[in-house]
N, C-alpha and C positions, 0 to 999 in steps of 0.2 A: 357111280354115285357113292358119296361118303357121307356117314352117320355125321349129325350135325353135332358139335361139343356147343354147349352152351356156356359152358367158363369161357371159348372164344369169345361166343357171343355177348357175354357181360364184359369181358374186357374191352371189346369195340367199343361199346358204346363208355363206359369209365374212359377213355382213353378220348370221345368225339362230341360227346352229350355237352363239353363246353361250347364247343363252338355252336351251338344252337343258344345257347344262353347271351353270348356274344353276340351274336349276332341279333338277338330283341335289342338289349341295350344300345347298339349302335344305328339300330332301325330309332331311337328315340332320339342319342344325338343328334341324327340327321334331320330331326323334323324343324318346321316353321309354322307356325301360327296363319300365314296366308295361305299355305298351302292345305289346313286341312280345312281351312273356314269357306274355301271357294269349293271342298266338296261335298260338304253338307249342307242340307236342305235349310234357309234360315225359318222359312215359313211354319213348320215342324217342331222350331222350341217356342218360336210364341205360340202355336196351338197348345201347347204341352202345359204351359205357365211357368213356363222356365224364367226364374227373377233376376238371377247371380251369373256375373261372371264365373265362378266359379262350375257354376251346372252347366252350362254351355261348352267349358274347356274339358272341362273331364267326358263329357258325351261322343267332342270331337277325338279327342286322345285315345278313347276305350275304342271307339269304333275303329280306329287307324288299329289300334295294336292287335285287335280279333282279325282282323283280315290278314296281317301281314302275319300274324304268328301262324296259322294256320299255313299260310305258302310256307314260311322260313323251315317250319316243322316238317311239313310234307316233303320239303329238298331231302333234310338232314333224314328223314326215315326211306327216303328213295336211296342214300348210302348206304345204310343197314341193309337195305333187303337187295343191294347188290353183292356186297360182305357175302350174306348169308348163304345166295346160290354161288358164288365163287368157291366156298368152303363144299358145299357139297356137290357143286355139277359142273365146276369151273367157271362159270358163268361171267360174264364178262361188262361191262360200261359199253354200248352201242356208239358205236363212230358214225352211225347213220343217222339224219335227223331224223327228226322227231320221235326216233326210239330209244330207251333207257338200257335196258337190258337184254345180252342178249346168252340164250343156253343152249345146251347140248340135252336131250335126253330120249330116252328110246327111240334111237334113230331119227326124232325129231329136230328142229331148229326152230327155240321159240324166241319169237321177238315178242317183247316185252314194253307196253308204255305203262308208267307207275303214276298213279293220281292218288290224292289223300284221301280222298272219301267218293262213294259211288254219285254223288249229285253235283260231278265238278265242272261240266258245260255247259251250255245250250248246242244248238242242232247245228249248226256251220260249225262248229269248232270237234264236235263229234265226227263230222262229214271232211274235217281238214286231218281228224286224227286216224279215220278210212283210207284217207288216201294217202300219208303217210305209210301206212302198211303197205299196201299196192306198191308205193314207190320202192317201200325199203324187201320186198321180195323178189321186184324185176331188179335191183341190182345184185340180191344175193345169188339169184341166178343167172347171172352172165357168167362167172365160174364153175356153173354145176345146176344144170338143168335140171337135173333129177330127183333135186335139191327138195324134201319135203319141210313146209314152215307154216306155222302155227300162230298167229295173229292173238294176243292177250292183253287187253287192255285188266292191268291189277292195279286195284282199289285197296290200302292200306287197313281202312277199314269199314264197316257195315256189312249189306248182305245183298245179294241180287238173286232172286229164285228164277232167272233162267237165262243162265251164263251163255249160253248158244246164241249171237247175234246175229248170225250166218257169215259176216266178210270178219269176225273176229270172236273170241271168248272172251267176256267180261267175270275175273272172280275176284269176289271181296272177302273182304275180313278172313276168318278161316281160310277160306277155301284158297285166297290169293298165299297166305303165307304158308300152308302147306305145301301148293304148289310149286314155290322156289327151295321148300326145303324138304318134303314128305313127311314133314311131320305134323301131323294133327291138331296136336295141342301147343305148337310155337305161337302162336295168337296170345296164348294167356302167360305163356313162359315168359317172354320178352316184355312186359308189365314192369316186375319187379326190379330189373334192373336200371330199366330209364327215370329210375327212383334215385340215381346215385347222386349225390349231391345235393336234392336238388334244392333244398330248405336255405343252404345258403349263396348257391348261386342265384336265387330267389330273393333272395333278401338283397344281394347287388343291383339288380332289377329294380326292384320297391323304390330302393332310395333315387336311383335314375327319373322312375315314373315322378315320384313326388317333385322334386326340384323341376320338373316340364311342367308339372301343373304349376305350384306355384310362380316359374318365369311369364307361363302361356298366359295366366290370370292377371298378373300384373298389366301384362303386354296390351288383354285384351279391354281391361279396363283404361288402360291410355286411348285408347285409340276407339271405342264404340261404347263408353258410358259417360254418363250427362255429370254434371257437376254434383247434382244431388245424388248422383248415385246409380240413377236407373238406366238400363240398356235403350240404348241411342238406336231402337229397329229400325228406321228410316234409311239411317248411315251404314248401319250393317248388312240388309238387302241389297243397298245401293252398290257396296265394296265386292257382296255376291254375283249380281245379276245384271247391274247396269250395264247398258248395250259399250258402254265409253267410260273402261276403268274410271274409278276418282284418283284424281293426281294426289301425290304425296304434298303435304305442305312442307315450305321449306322453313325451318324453322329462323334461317338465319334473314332472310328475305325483309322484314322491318329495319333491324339493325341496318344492313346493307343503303336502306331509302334513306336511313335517317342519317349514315355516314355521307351519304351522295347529297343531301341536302347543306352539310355541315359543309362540304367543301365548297359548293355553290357560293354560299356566303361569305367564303373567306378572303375572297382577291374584290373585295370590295374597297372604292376610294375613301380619303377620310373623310368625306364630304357623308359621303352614304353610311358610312359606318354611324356618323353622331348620329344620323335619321335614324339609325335600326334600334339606337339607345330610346327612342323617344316615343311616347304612345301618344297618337293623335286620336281625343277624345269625338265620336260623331256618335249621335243620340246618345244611345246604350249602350254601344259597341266600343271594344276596345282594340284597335289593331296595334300590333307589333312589326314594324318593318322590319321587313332581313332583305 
């Protein structure tokens, strides 16, 4: 075991803290306006009195970027804290699935799966990450029977008051980032440096988010508000929930009849052509031959 430096530790992250920033912005690039409208509830902003395009795209947008920042976050600090025990226990990047990290210490061998926060499953996916362990011990002992291992589901952050699960140990906040580094107070140390930057890669963000809103609002008002202005809910449930998507309109589809009519008319004899010049008067009606 080796004393953990923390100038390392700030240097890691100066050095990777971009690529987490990078990667929000590009989670923004990649968005589309159908894709977050078909997973929000519409019934939800009309309960709400939601008026504006605008409220409705920002609701969509916010709610997309809390979810994905939270996973993107949780990757980028699942490399930290593989850093961390490499620096002090060798600790290693797991080739096994479904495990993250794997260490050496008091004779132990502890496999390691890394979640962002302790409330990150339901019960199948707790029970898929069970037997992940099971799986990833009967292969570490096919080399070494004797092999003792240690089963640790670590939580980035919060708190669990009884980390003894029986088929594994759950420890959060504290307790998880001590345990990859023996240090106590690494929980509050490593704060101050995923500060580096961050105001202006911040600010590259902002400007990314704004221009989504304003594209998403433009977009959404084309496409699900009424002339006067007001949200078309009929059309926009319908483009949510209809059992038989609504077809695209094609915009070019008029033009196209009215080219296919124009040419109808044209290989017409001279006889028919004077007729098409001529309107034959019946009651009130005026017809135009073609």
């Amino acid at each position: 075991m080796e004393k953990l430096n923390l100038k390392d530790v700030s240097l890691y992250v100066e050095q990777n803290i971009g690529t987490f920033h990078q990667k929000r912005i590009q989670s923004l690039d990649g968005l589309k306006l159908s894709q977050v409208l078909k997973r929000k509830n519409p019934y939800l902003f009309k309960a709400k009195y939601v008026l504006t395009a605008e409220q409705i795209v920002k609701g969509l947008v916010n709610v997309h970027i809390s979810s994905n920042e939270e996973t993107i976050f949780g990757d980028w600090l699942e490399g930290l804290a593989i850093f961390i025990s490499d620096k002090v226990y060798g600790g290693r990047k797991s080739g096994i699935t479904g495990i993250d990290l794997e260490f050496d210490s008091n004779g132990i061998r502890n496999i390691v799966t890394i979640k962002s926060g302790p409330n990150w499953g339901n019960s199948s996916q707790i029970a898929k990450m069970v037997a992940d362990f099971k799986t990833a011990k009967k292969a570490l002992r096919t080399s070494n029977s004797q092999l003792n291992i240690v089963a640790v589901n670590g939580c980035c952050y919060g708190r669990d008051s009884k980390p003894d699960k029986g088929d594994y140990f759950k420890y959060c906040g504290q307790r998880f980032w001590e345990f990859i580094s023996g240090d106590s107070e690494l929980f509050t140390e490593i704060i101050e440096p995923l500060g580096y930057k961050a105001k202006e890669k911040n600010d590259d963000f902002v400007k990314s988010y704004s221009q989504m809103i304003n594209k998403f609002t433009k977009e959404f008002a084309n496409l699900f508000c009424k002339d006067n202005g007001d949200i078309d809910w009929n059309k926009l449930v319908r483009f949510n929930s209809a059992t038989v998507a609504p077809k695209k309109r094609n915009k070019n589809r008029t033009t196209r009849r009215s080219a296919g009519r124009q040419f109808r008319c044209a290989p017409l004899s001279p006889v028919s052509l004077s007729v098409r010049l001529l309107n034959v008067k019946q009651g009130k009606r005026w017809i135009s031959v073609c």
